[in-house]
N, C-alpha and C positions, 0 to 999 in steps of 0.2 A: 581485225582491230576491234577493241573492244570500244560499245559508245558510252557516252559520258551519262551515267545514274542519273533519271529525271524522279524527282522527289514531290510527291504527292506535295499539293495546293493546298495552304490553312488558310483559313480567313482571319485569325487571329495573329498572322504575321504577316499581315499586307502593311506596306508602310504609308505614314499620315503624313500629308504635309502641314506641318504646326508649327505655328509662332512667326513665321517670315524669317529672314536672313538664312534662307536657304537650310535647314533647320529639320533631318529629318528625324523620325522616332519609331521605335516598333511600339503598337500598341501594347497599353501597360495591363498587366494581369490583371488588376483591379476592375478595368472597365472590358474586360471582356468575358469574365467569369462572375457567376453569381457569388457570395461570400460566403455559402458553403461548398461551395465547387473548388477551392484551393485552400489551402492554409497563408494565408494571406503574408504573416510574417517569417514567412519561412525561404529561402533561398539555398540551392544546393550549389557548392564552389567546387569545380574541379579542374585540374590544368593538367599539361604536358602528357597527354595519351599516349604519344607517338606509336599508332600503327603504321603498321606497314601493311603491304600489300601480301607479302610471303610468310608472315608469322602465323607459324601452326595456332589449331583452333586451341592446342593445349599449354602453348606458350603463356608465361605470366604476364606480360604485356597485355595480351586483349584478356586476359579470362581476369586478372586485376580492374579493367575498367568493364567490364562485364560485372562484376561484382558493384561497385559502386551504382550501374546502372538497375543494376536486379533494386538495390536498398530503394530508390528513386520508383522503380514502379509496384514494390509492394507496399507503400504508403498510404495507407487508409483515406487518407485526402493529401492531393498532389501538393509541388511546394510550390509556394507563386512563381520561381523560375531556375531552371538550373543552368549556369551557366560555367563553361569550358573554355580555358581561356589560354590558349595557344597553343603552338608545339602539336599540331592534332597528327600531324604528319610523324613519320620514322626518321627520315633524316634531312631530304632536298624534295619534298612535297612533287611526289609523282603521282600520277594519276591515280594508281593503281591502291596507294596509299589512300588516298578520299575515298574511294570505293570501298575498300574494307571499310573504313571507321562509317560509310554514309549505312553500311550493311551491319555496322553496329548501335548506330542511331535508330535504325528504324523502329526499335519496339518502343522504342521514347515520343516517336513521330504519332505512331500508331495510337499510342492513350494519351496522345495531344496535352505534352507536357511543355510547358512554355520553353525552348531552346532558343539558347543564345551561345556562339563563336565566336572569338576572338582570335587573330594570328601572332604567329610567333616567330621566331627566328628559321627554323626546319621548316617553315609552311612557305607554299609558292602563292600567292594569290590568282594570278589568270589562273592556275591549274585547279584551284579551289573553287572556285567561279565554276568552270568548265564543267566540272564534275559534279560539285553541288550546287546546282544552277537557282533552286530556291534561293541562293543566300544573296545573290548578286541582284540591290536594291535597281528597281526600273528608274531613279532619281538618285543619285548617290549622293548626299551632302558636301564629300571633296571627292574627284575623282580619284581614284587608284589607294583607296584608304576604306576597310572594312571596319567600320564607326555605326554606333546607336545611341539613345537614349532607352532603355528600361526603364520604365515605373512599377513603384509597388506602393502598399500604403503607408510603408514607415523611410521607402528610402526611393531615391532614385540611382539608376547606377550607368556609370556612363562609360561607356567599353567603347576603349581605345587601341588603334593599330598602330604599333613600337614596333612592326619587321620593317627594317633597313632596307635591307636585302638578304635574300634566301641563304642559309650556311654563314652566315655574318653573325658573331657572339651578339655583338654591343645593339642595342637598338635607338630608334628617334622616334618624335612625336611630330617634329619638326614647326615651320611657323602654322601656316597655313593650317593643319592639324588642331593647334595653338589657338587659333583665333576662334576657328568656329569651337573647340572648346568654354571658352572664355562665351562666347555668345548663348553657347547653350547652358552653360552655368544660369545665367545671368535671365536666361528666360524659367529656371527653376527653380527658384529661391525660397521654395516653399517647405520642401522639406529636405532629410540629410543626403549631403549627396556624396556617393562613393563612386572613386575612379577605378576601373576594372582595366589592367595593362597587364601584356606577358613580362616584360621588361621590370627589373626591379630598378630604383631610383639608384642614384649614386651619391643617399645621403642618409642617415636617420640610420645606420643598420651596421652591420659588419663590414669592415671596409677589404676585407677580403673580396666581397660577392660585389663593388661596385667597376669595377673593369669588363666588365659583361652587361653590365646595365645599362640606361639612356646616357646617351651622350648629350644628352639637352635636357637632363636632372634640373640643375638650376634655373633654368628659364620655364622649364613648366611650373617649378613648385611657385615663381612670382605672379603664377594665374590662379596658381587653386588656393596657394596661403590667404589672402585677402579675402578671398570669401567664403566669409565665416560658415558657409552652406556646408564645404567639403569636409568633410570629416575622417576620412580613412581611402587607403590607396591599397589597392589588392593587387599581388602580383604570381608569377610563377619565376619558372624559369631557370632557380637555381637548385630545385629539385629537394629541397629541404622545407623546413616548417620552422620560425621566427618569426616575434613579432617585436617593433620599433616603434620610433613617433619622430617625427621631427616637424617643428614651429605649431604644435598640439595636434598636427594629422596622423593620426596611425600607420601604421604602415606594416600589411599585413601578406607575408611571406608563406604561401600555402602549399603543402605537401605536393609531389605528383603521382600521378596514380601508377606509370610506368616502372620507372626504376629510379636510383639514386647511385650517389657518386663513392660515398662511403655508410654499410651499412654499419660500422660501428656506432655510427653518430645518428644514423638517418633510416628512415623506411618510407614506403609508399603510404597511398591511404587518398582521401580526400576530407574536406570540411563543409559541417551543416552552418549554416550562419542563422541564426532566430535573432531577428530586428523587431526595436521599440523604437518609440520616440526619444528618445535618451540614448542612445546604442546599441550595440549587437552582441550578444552570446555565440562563441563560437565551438562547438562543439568537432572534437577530431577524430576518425575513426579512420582507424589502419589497417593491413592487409595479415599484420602480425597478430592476432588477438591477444597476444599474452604482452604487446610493446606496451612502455612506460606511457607511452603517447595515448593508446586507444582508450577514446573515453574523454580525453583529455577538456576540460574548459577553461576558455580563459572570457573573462567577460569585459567589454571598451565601455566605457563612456565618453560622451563626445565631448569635446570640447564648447 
């Protein structure tokens, strides 16, 4: 029986307890790097890996997120944070699955690049836990819900757990979820704050893609429309690249690195995000070099 991957100790992802109301955070790139030690506005966005545990080392699946990870550690100065945000699993998050993707993590571990996970629909949480035992805070802010705050200098990002349950399309945020978001908004009002969810909304977008998205759409946007902090909602999930707005929040629909559902319309790839005070530039890069997409920018301003 194989044992579950213990993942080298960072000190720059031990969790803080800050603000009160149960309220926790990973320390934010800012204060634990000097300001020529990262590139401060920069953030790398990647979603939907889905490894598996059995895919050949030449398969497109891992040697596609291999690719994005090589781009991330040949950067003359690192980005304040890359973050991966669900789907990390192949289909029903088996163990075996965390162990490839934690055996494709490591060179990111190793040049102590600020990581951040988010789960997704294909992901099992105890078995993510089990496996990548780093990830599982000794304080959890709600039980049974993989939740953070990120800081960086132009934005804060606050990555939320939408899996329902495991092999389940649709996702929730649910109340409880809800509230300590709403709290933790509310304790960071200082600069833009972006919601990081695998789960797309079930509003602002193609009405195609909202049947698989949060089934509690409407009750979260009446927490994050009012304050005027949030400015953009990043999601995966539907394996595609669009972007939307609805009540001025963005709503930002990002490539996956894995595969897609139709390549006539769609490719893999991931996105750079370069944040200001003002908004973000989002830059696209694809697995296809010659795709209409790679390259591509589109630039937000906030609201």
């Amino acid at each position: 029986m194989s044992m579950p991957l213990h993942l080298p100790s960072i000190e720059r992802r031990q969790f803080l307890r800050t603000l009160g109301g149960g309220l926790a955070t990973f320390a934010a790139a800012e204060s634990m790097f000097a300001s020529d030690q990262v590139d401060e506005s920069l953030v790398y966005l990647l979603n939907d890996p889905h490894i598996g545990e059995k895919q050949p080392s030449d398969s497109l699946i891992p040697a596609h997120f291999r690719e994005a990870v090589d781009e991330v550690l040949g950067l003359e100065t690192p980005p304040a944070a890359l973050l991966i945000n669900g789907d990390l699993a192949l289909r029903d998050g088996q163990p075996g699955d965390y162990r490839h993707f934690a055996k494709l993590l490591a060179p990111l571990r190793e040049a102590n690049i600020n990581l951040h996970l988010t789960l997704g629909n294909h992901d099992n949480r105890e078995t993510f836990y089990d496996v990548l035992r780093e990830e599982r805070p000794a304080e959890p802010p709600i039980e049974s819900r993989h939740i953070s705050v990120v800081q960086s200098r132009h934005a804060n990002f606050f990555l939320l757990d939408s899996l329902m349950e495991t092999m389940v399309t649709q996702g929730k945020i649910g109340e409880t979820q809800s509230a300590w978001l709403a709290r933790a908004l509310d304790n960071h009002p200082d600069k833009a704050a972006i919601i990081v969810t695998h789960h797309n909304p079930r509003l602002g977008g193609d009405p195609d893609h909202f049947p698989g998205g949060l089934t509690d759409s409407e009750e979260l946007w009446q927490v994050l429309e009012p304050r005027k902090q949030v400015k953009a909602y990043i999601h995966g999930h539907i394996h595609h690249w669009s972007l939307a707005e609805h009540q001025g929040i963005h709503i930002i629909n990002t490539p996956a690195t894995s595969y897609v559902g139709n390549r006539e319309i769609s490719t893999t790839g991931w996105t750079v995000a370069r944040f200001h005070p003002d908004g973000v530039e989002l830059t696209l890069r694809t697995h296809e070099p010659d795709h209409a997409w790679n390259g591509k920018v589109s630039n937000m301003v906030w609201r």
